[in-house]
C-alpha positions in Angstrom: -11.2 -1.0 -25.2 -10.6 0.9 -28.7 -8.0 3.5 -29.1 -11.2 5.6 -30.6 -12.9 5.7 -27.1 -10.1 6.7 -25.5 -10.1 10.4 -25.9 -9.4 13.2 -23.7 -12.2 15.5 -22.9 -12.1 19.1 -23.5 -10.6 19.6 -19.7 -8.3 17.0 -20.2 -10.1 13.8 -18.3 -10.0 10.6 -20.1 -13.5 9.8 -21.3 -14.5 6.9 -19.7 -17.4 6.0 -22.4 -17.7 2.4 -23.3 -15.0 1.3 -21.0 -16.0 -2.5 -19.3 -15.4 -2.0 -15.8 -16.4 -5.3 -13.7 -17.6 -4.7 -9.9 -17.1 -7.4 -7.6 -18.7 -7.3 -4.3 -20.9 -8.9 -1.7 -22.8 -6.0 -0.8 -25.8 -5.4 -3.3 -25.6 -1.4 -1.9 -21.9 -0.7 -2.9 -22.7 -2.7 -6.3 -25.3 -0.5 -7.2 -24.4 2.8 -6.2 -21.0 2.4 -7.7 -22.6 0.7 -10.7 -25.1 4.3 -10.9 -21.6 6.3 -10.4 -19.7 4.5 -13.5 -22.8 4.2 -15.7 -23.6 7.8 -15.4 -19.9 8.2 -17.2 -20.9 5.9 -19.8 -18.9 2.8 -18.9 -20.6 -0.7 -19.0 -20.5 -2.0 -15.7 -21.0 -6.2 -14.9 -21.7 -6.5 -11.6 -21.2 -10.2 -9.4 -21.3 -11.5 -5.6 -18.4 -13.1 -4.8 -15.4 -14.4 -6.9 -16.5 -17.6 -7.9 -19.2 -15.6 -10.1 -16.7 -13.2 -11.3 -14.8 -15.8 -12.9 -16.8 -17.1 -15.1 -18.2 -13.5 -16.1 -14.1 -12.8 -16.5 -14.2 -14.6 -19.4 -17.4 -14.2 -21.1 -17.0 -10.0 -20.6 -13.1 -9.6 -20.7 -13.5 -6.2 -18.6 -11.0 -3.1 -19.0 -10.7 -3.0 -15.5 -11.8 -4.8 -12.2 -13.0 -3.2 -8.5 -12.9 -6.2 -6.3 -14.1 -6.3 -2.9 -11.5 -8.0 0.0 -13.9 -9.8 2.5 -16.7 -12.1 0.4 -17.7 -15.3 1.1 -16.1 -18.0 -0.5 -13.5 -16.6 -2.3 -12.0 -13.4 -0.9 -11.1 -10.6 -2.9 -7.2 -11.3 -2.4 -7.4 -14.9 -4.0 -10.1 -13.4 -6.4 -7.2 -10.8 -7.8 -4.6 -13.6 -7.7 -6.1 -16.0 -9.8 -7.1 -13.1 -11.9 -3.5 -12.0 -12.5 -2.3 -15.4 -12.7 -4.5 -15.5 -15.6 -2.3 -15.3 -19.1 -5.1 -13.5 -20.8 -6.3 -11.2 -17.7 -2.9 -10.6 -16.3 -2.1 -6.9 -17.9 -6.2 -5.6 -17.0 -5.8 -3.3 -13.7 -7.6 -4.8 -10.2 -8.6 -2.2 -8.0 -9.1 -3.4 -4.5 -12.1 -2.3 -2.6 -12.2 -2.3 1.4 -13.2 -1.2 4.4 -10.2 -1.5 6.1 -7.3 1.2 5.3 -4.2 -1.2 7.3 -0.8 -1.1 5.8 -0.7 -5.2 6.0 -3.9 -5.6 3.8 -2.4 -2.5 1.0 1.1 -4.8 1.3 -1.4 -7.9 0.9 -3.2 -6.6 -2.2 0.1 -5.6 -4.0 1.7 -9.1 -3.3 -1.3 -10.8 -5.3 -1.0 -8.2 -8.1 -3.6 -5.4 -7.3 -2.7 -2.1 -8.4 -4.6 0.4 -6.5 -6.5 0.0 -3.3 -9.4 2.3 -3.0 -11.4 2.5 1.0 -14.8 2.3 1.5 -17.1 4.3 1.5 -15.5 6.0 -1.0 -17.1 9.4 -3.2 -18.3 9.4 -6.7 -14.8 11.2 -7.7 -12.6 9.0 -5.4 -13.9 6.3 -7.9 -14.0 7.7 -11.1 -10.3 9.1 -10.1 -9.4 5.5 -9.4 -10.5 4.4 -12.8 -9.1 7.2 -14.7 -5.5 7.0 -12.9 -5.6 3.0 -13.8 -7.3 3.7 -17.5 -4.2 6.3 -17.8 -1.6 3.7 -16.8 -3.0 1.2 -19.2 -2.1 3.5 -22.1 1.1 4.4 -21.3 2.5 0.7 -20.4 
């Protein structure tokens, strides 16, 4: 993402306007209500089932940031974020974890493969955009 869409706005948020923000999840419902959510905020949102989908659109979409899901078919969201982060070119773009379950083993899970915030579900229009401002913020700063 440019330096020029990164501006604060006039209370101080970070504009999230243009930002790529790729949503992985199984459940069409959570894709498209947190796809409404980001959109409304001007980010471009890619949207795919399951990890093995993802991957591909990884590549062809290089997002700023990336909400994966934990439980999916296939590949799960904790071997989705490691191969993600294992990733050269992907390694440095923040992975936000997405679950239903709130357990101290599966936060402790997430950070071991490289996640860097873990966000429960169902989770509120600003519990989201708070999530991907505190992770946009972090990606200036480092």
């Amino acid at each position: 993402m440019s330096e020029d869409n990164q501006q604060a706005s006039a209370s101080g948020e970070i504009e999230l306007q243009g930002l790529k923000v790729m949503l992985i999840d199984d459940s069409r419902t959570i894709r498209r209500s947190a796809e409404t959510m980001l959109s409304r905020e001007g980010c471009e949102v890619i949207t795919a089932n399951d990890g093995f989908e993802a991957l591909s659109l990884i590549h062809k979409h290089e997002p700023d940031l990336i909400f994966v899901d934990i439980m999916m078919p296939r590949l799960d969201g904790y071997q989705t974020c490691a191969i993600i982060k294992n990733n050269s070119r992907f390694q440095k773009v923040p992975v936000i974890m997405l679950t239903s379950k709130d357990g101290l083993f599966d936060k402790a899970r997430g950070r071991i493969v490289g996640s860097d915030q873990y966000l429960t579900k169902p989770f509120t229009r600003d519990e989201l955009l708070a999530a991907v401002r505190d992770q946009i913020g972090h990606s200036e700063t480092a």
